[in-house]
LODRENTOR-625870 format. One record per residue (C-alpha): x, y, z; residue in one letter. Coordinates in Angstrom, 1 decimal. Each point is the difference from the previous one (the first is absolute). Example, Ala and Ser with C-alpha at 12.3 -4.5 7.8 and 13.67 -1.06 7.14 Angstrom:
2
REC|u|v|w|residu
REC|12.3|-4.5|7.8|A $
REC|1.4|3.4|-0.7|S $
//
This chain:
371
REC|u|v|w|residu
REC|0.0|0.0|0.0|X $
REC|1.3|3.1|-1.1|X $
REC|-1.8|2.3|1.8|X $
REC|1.1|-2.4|3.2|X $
REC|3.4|-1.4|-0.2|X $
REC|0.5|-3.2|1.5|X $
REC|-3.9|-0.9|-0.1|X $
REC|-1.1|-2.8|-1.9|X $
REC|-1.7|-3.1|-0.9|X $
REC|2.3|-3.5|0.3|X $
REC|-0.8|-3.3|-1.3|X $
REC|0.0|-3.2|2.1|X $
REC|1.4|-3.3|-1.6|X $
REC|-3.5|-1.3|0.3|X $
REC|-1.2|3.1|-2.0|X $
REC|-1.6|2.1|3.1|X $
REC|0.5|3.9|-0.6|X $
REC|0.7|1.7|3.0|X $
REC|0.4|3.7|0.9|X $
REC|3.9|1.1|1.0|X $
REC|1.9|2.9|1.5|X $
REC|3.9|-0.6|-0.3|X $
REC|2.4|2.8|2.0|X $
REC|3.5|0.1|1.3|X $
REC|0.3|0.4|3.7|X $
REC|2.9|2.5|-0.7|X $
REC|1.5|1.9|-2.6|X $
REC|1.4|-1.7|-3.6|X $
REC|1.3|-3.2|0.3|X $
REC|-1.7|-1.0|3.8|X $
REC|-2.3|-2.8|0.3|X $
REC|-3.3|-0.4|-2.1|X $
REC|-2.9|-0.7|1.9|X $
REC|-3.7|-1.3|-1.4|X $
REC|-3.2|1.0|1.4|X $
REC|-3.0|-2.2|-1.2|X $
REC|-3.2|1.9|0.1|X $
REC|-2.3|-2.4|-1.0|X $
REC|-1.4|-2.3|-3.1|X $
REC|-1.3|1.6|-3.1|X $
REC|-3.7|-0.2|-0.6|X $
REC|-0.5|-0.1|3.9|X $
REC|1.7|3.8|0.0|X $
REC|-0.6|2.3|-2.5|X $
REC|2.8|2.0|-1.6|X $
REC|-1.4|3.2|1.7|X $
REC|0.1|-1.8|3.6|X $
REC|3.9|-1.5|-1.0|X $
REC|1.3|3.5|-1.2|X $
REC|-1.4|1.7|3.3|X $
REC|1.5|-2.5|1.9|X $
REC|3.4|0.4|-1.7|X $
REC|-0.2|3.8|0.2|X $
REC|-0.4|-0.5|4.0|X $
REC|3.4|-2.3|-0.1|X $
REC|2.0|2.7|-1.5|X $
REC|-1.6|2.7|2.1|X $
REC|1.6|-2.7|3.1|X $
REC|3.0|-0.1|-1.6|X $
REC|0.5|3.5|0.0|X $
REC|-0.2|0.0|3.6|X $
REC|2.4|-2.5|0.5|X $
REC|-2.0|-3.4|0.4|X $
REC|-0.1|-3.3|-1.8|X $
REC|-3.6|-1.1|-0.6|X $
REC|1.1|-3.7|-0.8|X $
REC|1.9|-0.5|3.2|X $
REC|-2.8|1.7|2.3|X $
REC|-2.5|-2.2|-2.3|X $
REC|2.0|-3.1|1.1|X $
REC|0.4|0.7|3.7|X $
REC|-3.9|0.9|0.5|X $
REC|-0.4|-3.5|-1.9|X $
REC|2.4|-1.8|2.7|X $
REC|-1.5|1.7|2.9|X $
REC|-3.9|-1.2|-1.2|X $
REC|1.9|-3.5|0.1|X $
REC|1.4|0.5|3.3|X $
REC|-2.8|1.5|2.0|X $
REC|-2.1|-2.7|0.2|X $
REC|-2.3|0.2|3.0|X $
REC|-0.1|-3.2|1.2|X $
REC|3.9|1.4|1.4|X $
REC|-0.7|3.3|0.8|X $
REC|-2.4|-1.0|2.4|X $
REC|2.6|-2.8|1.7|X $
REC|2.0|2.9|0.1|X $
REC|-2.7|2.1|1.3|X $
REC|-0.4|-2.2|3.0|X $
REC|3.6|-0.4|1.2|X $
REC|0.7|3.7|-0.1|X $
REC|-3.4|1.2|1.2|X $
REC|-2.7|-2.4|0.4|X $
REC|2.3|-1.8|2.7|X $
REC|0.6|2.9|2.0|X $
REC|-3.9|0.6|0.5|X $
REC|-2.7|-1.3|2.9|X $
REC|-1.8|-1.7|-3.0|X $
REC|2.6|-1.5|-1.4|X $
REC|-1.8|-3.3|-0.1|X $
REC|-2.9|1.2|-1.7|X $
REC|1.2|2.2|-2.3|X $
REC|2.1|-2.4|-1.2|X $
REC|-2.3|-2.6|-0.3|X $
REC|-2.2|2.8|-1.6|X $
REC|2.6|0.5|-2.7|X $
REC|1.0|-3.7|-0.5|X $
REC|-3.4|-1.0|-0.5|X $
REC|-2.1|2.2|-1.9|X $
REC|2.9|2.2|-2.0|X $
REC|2.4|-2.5|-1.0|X $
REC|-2.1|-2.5|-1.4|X $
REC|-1.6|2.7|-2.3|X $
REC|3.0|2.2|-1.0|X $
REC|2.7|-2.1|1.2|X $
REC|2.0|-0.3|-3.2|X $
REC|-1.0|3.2|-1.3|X $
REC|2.0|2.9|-0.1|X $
REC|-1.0|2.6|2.5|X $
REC|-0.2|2.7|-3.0|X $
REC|-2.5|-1.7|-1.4|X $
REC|-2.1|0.4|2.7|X $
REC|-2.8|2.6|-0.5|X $
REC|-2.9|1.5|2.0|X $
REC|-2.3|-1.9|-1.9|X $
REC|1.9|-3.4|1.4|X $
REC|-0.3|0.9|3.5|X $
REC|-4.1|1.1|-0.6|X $
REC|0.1|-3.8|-1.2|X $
REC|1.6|-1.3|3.0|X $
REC|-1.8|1.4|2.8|X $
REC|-3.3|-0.6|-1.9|X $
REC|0.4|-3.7|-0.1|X $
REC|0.9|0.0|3.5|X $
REC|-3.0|1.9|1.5|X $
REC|-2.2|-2.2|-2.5|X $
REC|0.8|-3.1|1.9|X $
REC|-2.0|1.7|2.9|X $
REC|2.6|1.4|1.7|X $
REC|0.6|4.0|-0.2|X $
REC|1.9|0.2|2.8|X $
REC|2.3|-1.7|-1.4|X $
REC|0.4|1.6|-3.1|X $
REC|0.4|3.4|1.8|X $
REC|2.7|-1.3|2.5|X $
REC|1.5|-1.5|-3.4|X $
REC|-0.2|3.3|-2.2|X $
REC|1.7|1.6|3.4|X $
REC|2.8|-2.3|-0.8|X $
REC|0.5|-0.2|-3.4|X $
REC|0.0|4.6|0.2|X $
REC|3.1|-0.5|2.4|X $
REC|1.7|-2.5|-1.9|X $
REC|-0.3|2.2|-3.1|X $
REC|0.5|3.2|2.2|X $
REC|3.5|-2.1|0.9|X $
REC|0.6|-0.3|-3.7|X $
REC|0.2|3.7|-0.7|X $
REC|1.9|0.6|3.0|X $
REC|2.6|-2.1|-1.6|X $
REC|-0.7|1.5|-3.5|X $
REC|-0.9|-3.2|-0.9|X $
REC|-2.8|1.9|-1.7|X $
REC|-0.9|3.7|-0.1|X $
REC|-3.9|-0.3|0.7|X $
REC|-2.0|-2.6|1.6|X $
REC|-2.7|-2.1|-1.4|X $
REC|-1.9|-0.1|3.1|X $
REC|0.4|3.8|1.1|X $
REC|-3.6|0.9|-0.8|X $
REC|-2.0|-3.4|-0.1|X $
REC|-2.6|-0.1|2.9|X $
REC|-1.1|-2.6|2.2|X $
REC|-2.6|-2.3|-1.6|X $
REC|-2.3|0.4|3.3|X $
REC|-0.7|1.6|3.1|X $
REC|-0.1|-1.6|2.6|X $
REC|-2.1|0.1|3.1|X $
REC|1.6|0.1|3.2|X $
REC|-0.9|-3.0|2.0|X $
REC|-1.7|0.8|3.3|X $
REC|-0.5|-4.4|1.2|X $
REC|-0.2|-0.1|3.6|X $
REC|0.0|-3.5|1.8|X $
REC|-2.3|-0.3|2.5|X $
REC|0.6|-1.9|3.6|X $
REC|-1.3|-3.3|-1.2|X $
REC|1.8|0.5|-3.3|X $
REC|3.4|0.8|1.6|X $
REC|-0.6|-2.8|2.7|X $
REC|-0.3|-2.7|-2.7|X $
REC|2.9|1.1|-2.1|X $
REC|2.6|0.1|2.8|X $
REC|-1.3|-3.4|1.2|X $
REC|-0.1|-1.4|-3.8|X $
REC|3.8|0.9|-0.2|X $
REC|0.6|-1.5|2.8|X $
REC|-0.4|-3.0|-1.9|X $
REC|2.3|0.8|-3.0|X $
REC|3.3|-1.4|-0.5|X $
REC|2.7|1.9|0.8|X $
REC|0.8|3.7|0.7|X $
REC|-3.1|1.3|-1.5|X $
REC|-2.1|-0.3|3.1|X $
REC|2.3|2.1|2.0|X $
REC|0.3|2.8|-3.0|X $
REC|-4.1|0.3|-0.3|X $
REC|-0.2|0.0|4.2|X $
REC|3.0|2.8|0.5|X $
REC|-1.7|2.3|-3.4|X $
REC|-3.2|-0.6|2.2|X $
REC|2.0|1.4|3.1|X $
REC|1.9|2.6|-1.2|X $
REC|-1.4|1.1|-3.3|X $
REC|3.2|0.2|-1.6|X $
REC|0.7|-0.6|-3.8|X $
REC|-0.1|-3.3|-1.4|X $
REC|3.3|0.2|-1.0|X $
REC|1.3|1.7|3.0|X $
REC|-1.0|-2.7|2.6|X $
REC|0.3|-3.1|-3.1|X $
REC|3.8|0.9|0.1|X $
REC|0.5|1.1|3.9|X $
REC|3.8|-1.4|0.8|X $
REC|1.1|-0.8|3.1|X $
REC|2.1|2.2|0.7|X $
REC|-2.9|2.9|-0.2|X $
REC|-1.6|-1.6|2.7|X $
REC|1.0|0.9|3.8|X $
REC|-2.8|-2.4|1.5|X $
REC|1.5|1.4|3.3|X $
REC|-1.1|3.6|-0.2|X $
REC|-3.4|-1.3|-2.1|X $
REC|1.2|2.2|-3.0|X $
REC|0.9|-1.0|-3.7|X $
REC|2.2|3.1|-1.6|X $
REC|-1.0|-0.3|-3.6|X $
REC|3.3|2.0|-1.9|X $
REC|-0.7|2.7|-2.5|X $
REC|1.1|-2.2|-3.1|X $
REC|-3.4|-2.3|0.8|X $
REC|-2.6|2.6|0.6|X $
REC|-2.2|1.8|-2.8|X $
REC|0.8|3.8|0.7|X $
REC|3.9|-1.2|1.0|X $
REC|-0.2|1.1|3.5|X $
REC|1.1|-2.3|3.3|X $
REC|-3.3|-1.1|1.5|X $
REC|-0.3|-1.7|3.6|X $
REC|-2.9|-2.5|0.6|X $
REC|-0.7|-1.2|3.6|X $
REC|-0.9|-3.8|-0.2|X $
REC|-2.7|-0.8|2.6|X $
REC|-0.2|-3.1|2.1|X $
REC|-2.0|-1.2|-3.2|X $
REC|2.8|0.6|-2.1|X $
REC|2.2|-1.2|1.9|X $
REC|-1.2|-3.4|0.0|X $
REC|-0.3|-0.3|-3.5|X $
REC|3.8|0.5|-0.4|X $
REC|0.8|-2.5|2.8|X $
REC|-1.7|-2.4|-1.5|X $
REC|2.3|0.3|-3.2|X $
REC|3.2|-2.2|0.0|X $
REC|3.1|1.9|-0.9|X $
REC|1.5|-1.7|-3.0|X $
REC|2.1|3.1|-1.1|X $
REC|-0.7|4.0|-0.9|X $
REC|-3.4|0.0|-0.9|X $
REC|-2.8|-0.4|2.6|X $
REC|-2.7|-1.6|-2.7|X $
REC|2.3|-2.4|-2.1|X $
REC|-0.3|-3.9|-0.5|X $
REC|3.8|0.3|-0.7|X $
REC|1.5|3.3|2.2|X $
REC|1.4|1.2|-2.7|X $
REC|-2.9|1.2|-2.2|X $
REC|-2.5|1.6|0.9|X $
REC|-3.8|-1.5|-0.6|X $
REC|-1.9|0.4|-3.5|X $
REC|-2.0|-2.4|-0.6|X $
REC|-3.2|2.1|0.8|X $
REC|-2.2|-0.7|-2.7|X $
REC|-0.4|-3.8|0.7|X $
REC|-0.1|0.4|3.8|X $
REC|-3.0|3.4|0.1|X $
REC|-2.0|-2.5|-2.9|X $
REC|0.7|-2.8|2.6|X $
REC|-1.4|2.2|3.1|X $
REC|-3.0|1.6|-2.1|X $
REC|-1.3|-3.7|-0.5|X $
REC|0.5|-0.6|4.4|X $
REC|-0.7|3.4|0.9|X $
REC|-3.2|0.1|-2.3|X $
REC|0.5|3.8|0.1|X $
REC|0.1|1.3|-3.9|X $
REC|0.6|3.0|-1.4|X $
REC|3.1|1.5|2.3|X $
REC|3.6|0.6|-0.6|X $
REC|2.8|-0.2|2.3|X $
REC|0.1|4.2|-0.1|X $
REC|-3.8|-0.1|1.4|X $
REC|1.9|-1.0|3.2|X $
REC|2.2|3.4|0.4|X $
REC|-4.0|1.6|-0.6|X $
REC|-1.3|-2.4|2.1|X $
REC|2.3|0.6|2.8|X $
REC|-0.1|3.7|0.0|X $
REC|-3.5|0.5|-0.1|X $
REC|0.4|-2.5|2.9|X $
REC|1.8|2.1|2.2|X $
REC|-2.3|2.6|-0.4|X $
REC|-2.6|-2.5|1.5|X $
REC|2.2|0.2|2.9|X $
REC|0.5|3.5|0.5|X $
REC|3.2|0.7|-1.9|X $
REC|-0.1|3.8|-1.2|X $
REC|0.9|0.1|-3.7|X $
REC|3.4|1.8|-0.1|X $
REC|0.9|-3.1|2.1|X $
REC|-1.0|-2.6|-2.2|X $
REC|1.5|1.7|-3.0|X $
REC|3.5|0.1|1.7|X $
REC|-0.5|-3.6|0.9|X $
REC|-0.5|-0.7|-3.9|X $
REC|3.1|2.2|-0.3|X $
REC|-2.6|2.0|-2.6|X $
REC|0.5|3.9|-0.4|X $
REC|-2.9|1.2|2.3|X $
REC|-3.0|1.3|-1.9|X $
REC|-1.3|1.3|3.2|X $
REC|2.5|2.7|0.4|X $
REC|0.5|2.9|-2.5|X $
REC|1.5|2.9|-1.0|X $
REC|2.5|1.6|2.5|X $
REC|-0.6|-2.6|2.5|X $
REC|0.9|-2.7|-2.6|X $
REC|3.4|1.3|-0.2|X $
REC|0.8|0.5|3.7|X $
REC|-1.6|-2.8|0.7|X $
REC|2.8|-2.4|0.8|X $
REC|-1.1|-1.8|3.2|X $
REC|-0.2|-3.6|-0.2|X $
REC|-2.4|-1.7|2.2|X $
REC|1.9|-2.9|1.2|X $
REC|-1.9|-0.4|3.3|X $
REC|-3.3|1.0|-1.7|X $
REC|1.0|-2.8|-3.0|X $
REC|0.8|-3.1|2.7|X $
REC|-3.5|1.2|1.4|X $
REC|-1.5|-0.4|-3.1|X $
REC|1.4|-3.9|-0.9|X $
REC|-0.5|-0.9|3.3|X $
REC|-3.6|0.9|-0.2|X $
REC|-0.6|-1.2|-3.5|X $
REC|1.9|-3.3|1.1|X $
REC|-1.8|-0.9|2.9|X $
REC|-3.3|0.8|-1.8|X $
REC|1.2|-2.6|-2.9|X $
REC|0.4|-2.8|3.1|X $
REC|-2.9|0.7|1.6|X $
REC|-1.7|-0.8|-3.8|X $
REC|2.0|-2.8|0.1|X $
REC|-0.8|-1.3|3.2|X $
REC|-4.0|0.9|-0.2|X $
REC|0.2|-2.5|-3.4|X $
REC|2.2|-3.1|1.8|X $
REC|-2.7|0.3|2.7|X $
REC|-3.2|0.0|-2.6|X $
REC|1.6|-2.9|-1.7|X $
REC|0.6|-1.9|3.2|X $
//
């Protein structure tokens, strides 16, 4: 092309015509380089000669289109997702509360379905897909806690100008959901502790000390030893393990305290068949107490609810109950929010002590109607 030198059509040895650009990376005599726009008949002339005319204009400024060409093919090779997220999880995921979930959140819904894909290939439209499908199987919570992921893993992406924009930046959640207000009643609470009392393993004593304490699942599922001073009656749960990473005390009543003694102790962990790993095999074990129990309809978090709205049955003031949940009081604003810094120790082991001895006397009102 005259008008274009350097642009022009080549002919393949199977007879395929295919739009060219040939420039030298240097001055006369450097090295020749060959940009391939694209197929004739799938490009028009007018599409290859504007093309071409954008080469040169890179040239001019220094850049080689063919080499920039070939390293944005290598990285769409190399960034496939089903790596990015490994990496993901070893240099954040791992360092998180929810490590276990999130992880098991990535590896089980994002792998499978872009896994082998590179993650510039992934567009808005992909993720839409994704979290649909999820919250069609009847589950939106999921899908939201899922689309939470997937926006920090691609937020981690940019961070590491692995891409410039995320997919997922302005995709919203598939559903709102409704906060969940279950309340156990006496009889309710009565037959679940007693049920797990006839589980297997460490499971009984995790459902009886969330009953007692209204901690987080997680919190008391993973309670080591070494948190415990049964001495004193207090577990010191460290800032690393709570939800708003703060140090939070919890007394254990007499209750409590006789859960834990009845655990053996095979190593770190409190609730462990082996000591050295913590329990997880909830699913099987709250299906197994749902069929004994006969109470349906609850989760394991109903028992924090439960237990708080418990000791307010027993006359624990509210800015006491929320410390004892180690929750940022909603009862207190303003000013006083901020100055507030008084902890309620005494006021807290009032409050377990209460709410323990009311769970007993539950306890002991059922062992005396069954007798």
């Amino acid at each position: 092309d005259s008008g274009c030198p350097g642009f022009g059509v080549k002919t393949t040895p199977k007879g395929r015509r295919v739009f060219i650009v040939l420039y030298r990376t240097g001055g006369a005599g450097s090295r020749l380089r060959k940009y391939t726009i694209g197929p004739h008949g799938r490009v028009t002339l007018h599409q290859a000669r504007a093309v071409a005319l954008k080469i040169f204009a890179a040239r001019t400024e220094g850049r080689d289109p063919a080499a920039e060409k070939q390293q944005a093919r290598r990285r769409l090779v190399a960034d496939r997702v089903e790596e990015l997220v490994e990496l993901f999880i070893a240099e954040h995921v791992s360092k998180t509360r929810s490590a276990r979930e999130i992880s098991r959140l990535l590896r089980r819904e994002v792998v499978p379905c872009w896994g082998m894909r590179s993650i510039h290939e992934i567009s808005k439209r992909h993720v839409i897909e994704l979290v649909t499908e999820v919250a069609a199987r009847g589950t939106p919570s999921a899908a939201n806690k899922l689309l939470k992921v997937v926006k920090t893993f691609f937020g981690w992406c940019v961070g590491r100008a692995i891409l410039d924009l995320s997919p997922a930046a302005q995709v919203r959640a598939p559903a709102r959901e409704r906060a969940r207000d279950r309340l156990l009643d006496d009889d309710e609470l009565v037959r679940i502790i007693r049920a797990a009392r006839q589980v297997d393993g460490p499971y009984a004593g995790i459902v009886e000390l969330l009953a007692l304490t209204g901690q987080r699942r997680e919190e008391v599922a993973q309670v080591t030893w070494d948190e415990l001073d049964l001495a004193s009656q207090s577990w010191t749960l460290p800032a690393s393990r709570t939800k708003n990473g703060k140090p939070h005390i919890v007394h254990l009543s007499k209750e409590a305290i006789a859960v834990l003694m009845r655990r053996p102790r095979l190593g770190k962990f409190v609730f462990s068949l082996s000591g050295t790993k913590a329990f997880q095999g909830f699913s099987a074990a709250k299906r197994e107490l749902d069929q004994l129990s006969q109470v349906t309809g609850w989760r394991l978090h109903d028992l924090r609810r439960t237990c708080v709205s418990g000791m307010a049955r027993v006359g624990v003031a509210p800015h006491v109950a929320d410390k004892v949940l180690n929750h940022q009081s909603g009862t207190i604003s303003g000013v006083a929010a901020v100055y507030q810094r008084h902890e309620f120790l005494v006021e807290r082991k009032d409050a377990l002590e209460r709410w323990g001895t009311h769970v007993a006397g539950l306890l002991k009102h059922a062992e005396r109607l069954v007798a």
